[in-house]
Short mmCIF file of the C-alpha atoms (twelve columns), coordinates in Angstrom:
data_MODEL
# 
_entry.id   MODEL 
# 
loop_
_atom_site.group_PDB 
_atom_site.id 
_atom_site.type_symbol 
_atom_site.label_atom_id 
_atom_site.label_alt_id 
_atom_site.label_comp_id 
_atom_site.label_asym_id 
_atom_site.label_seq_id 
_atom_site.Cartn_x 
_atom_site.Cartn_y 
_atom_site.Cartn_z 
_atom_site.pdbx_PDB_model_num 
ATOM 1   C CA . UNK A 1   0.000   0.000  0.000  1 
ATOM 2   C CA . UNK A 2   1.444   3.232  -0.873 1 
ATOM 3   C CA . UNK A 3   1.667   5.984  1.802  1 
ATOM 4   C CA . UNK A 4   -0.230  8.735  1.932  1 
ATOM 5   C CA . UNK A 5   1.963   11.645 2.135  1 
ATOM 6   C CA . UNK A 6   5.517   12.200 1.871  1 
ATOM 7   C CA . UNK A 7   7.100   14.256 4.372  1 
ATOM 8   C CA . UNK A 8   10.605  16.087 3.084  1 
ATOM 9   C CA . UNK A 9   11.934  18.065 7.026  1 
ATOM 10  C CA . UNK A 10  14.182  20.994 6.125  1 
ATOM 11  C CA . UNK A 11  16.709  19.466 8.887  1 
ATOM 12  C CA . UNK A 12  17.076  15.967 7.931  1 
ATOM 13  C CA . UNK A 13  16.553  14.026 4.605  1 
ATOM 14  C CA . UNK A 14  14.769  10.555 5.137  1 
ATOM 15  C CA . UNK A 15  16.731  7.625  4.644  1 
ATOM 16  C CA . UNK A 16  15.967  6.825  0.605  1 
ATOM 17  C CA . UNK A 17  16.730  10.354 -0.245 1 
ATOM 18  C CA . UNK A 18  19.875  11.281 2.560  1 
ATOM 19  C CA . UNK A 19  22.736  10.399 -0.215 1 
ATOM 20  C CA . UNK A 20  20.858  12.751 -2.891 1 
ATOM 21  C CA . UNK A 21  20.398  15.776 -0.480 1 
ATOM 22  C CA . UNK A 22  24.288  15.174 0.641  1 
ATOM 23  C CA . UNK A 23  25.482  15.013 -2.692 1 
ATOM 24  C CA . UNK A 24  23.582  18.147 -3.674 1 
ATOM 25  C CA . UNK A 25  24.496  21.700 -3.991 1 
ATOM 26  C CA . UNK A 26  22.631  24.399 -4.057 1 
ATOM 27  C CA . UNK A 27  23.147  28.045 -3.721 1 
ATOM 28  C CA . UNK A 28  21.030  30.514 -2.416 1 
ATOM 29  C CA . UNK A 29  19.552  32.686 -4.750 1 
ATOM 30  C CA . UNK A 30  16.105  34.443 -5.161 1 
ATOM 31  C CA . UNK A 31  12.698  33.644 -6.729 1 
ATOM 32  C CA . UNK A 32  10.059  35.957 -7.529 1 
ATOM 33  C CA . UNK A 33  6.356   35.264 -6.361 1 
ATOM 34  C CA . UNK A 34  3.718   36.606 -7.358 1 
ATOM 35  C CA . UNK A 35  0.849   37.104 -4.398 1 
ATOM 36  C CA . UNK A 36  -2.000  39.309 -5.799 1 
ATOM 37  C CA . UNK A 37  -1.683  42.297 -5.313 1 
ATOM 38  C CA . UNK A 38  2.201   42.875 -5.008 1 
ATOM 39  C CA . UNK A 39  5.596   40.822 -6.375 1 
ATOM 40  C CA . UNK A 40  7.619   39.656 -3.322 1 
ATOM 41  C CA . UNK A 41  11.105  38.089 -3.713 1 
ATOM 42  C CA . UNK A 42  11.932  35.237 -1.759 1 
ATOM 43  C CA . UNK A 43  15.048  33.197 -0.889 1 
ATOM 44  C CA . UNK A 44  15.572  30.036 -2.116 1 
ATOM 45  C CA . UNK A 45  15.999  27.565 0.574  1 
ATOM 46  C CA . UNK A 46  19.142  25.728 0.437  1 
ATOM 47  C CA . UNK A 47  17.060  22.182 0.133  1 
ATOM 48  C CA . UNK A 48  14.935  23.763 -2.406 1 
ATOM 49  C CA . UNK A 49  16.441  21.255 -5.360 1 
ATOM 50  C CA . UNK A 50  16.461  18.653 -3.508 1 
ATOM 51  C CA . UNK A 51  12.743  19.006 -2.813 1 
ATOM 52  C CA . UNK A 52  11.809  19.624 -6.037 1 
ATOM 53  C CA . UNK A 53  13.305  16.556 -7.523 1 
ATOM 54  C CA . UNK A 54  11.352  14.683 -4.915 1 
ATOM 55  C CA . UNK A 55  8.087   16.251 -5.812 1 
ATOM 56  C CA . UNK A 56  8.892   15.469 -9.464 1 
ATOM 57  C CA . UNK A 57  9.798   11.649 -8.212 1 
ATOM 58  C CA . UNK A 58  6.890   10.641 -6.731 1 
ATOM 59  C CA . UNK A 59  2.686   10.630 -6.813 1 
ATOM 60  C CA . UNK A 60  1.778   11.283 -3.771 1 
ATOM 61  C CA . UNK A 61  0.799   14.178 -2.017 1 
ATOM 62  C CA . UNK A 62  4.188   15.944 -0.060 1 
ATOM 63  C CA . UNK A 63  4.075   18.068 2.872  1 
ATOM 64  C CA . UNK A 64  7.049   20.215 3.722  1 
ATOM 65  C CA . UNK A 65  8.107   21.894 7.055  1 
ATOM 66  C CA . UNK A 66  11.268  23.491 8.503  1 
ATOM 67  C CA . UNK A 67  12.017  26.971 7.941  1 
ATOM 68  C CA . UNK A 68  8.972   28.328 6.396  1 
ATOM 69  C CA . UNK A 69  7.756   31.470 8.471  1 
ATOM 70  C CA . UNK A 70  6.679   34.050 5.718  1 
ATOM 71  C CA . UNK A 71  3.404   33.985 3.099  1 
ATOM 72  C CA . UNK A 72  5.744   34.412 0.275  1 
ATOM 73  C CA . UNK A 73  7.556   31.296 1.043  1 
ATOM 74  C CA . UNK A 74  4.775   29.613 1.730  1 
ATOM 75  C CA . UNK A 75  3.090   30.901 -1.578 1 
ATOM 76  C CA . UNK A 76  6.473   29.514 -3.320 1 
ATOM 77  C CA . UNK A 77  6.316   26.092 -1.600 1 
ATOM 78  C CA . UNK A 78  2.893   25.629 -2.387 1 
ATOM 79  C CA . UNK A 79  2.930   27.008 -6.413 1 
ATOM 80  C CA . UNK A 80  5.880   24.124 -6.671 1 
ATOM 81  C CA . UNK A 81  3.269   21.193 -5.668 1 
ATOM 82  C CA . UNK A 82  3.128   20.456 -2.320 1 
ATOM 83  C CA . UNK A 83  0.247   19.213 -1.202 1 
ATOM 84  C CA . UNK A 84  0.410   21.215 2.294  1 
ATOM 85  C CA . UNK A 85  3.145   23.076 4.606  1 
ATOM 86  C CA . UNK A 86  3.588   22.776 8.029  1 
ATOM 87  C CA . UNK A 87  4.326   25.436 10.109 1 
ATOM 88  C CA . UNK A 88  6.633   25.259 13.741 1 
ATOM 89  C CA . UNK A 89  8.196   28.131 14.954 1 
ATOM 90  C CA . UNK A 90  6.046   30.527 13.142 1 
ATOM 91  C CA . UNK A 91  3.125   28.922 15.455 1 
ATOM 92  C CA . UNK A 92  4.674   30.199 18.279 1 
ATOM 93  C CA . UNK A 93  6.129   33.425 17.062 1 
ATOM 94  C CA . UNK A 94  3.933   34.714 14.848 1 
ATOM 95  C CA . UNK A 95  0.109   32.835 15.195 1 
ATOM 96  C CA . UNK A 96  -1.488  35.770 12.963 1 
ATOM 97  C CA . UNK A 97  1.039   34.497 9.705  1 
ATOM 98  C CA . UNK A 98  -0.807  30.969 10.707 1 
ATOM 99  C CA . UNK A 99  -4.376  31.939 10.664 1 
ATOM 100 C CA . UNK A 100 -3.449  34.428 7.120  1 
ATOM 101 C CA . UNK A 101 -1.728  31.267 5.825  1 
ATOM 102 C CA . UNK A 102 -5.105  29.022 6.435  1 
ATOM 103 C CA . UNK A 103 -7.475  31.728 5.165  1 
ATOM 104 C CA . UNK A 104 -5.477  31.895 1.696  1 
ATOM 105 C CA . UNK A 105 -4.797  28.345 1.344  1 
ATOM 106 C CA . UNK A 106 -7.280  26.125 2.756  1 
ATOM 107 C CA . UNK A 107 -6.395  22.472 3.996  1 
ATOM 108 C CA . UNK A 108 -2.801  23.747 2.668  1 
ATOM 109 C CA . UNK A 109 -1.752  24.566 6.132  1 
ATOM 110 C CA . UNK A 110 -0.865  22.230 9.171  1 
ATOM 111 C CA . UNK A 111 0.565   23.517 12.680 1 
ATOM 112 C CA . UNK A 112 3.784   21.054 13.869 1 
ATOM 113 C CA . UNK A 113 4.275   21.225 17.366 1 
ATOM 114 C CA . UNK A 114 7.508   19.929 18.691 1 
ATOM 115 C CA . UNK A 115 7.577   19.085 22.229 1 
ATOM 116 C CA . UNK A 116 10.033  18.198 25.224 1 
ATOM 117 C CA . UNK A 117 8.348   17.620 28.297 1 
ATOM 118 C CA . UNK A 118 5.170   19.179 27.378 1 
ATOM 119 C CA . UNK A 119 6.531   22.296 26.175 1 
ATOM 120 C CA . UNK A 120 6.855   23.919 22.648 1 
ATOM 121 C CA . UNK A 121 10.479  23.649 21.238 1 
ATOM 122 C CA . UNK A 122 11.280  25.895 18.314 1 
ATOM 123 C CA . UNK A 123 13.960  26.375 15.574 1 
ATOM 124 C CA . UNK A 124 14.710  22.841 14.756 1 
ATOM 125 C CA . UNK A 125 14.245  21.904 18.373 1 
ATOM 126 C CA . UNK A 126 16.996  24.084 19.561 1 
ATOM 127 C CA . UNK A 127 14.984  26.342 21.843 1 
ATOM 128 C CA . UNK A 128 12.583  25.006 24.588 1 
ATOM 129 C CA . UNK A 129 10.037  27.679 25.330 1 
ATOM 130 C CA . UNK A 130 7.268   28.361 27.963 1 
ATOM 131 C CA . UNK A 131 3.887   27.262 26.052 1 
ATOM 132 C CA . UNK A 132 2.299   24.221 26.910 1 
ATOM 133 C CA . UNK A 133 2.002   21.876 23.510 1 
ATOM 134 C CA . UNK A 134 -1.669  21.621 24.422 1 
ATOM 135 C CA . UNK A 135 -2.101  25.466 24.864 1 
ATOM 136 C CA . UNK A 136 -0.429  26.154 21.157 1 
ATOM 137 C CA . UNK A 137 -2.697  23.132 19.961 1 
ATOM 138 C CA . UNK A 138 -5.961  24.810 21.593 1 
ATOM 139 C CA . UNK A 139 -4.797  28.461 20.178 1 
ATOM 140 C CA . UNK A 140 -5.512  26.754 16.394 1 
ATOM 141 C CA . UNK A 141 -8.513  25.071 17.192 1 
ATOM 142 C CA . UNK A 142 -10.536 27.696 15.293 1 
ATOM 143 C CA . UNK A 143 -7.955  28.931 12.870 1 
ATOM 144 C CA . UNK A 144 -8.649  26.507 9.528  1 
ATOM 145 C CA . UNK A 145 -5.469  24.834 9.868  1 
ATOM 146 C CA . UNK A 146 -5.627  21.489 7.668  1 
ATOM 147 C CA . UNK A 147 -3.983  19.324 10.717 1 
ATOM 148 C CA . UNK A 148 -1.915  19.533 13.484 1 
ATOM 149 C CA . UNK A 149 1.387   17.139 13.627 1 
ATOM 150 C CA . UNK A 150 2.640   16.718 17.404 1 
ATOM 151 C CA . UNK A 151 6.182   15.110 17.787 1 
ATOM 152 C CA . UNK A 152 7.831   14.637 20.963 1 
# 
């Protein structure tokens, strides 16, 4: 049985695809989106290759997360194929960017919530913070997002 989604993390390639995103370089450059009503360039993410050969590799739906915290990136991500993005650290740093990001792309947007101990971890789980998993879960209840992915 095929899986449902494929999941491609910003800070870790899975297994099949770890010797392609090691081998790969890719330098940063810019890409211009287009978000009605104004032109926005965007970095390219350093994985962004890498990601899009996946996307081109397989037929199922891909979700990406790690690093994504503006709408123009997300706009990007999204344009390129994938079927949804999920957002971390934004969640906890900027919740209004989460509840814009599921108004303009419905069932496009998930919340992931990283947790030690019951509390939120951020940035690639390199800062613990003060907010309860369960309170940033509750805060999205009513926001549109498409799903919320817990890890801890």
């Amino acid at each position: 049985m095929a899986p449902a989604a494929v999941t491609v993390a910003n800070a870790a390639a899975s297994a099949a695809n770890a010797k392609a995103a090691a081998s790969a370089v890719t330098v940063p450059i810019a890409a211009t989106v287009v978000t009605a009503p104004r032109v926005v360039t965007v970095p390219i993410p350093v994985n962004a290759a890498a990601v899009e050969a996946i996307l081109k590799s397989v037929n199922v739906p891909a979700q990406l997360g790690g690093g994504i915290r503006d709408m123009a990136t997300i706009a990007m991500w999204l344009e390129k194929g994938l079927a949804r993005v999920i957002l971390g650290t934004v969640a906890v740093e900027n919740p209004d960017l989460v509840r814009q990001a599921a108004r303009a792309f419905p069932g496009q947007v998930a919340v992931g919530i990283d947790a030690r101990k019951g509390f939120v971890a951020t940035k690639g789980w390199a800062t613990e913070t003060t907010v309860q998993a369960t309170d940033l879960a509750r805060s999205f209840e009513d926001a549109g997002v498409a799903a919320i992915i817990y890890t801890d």
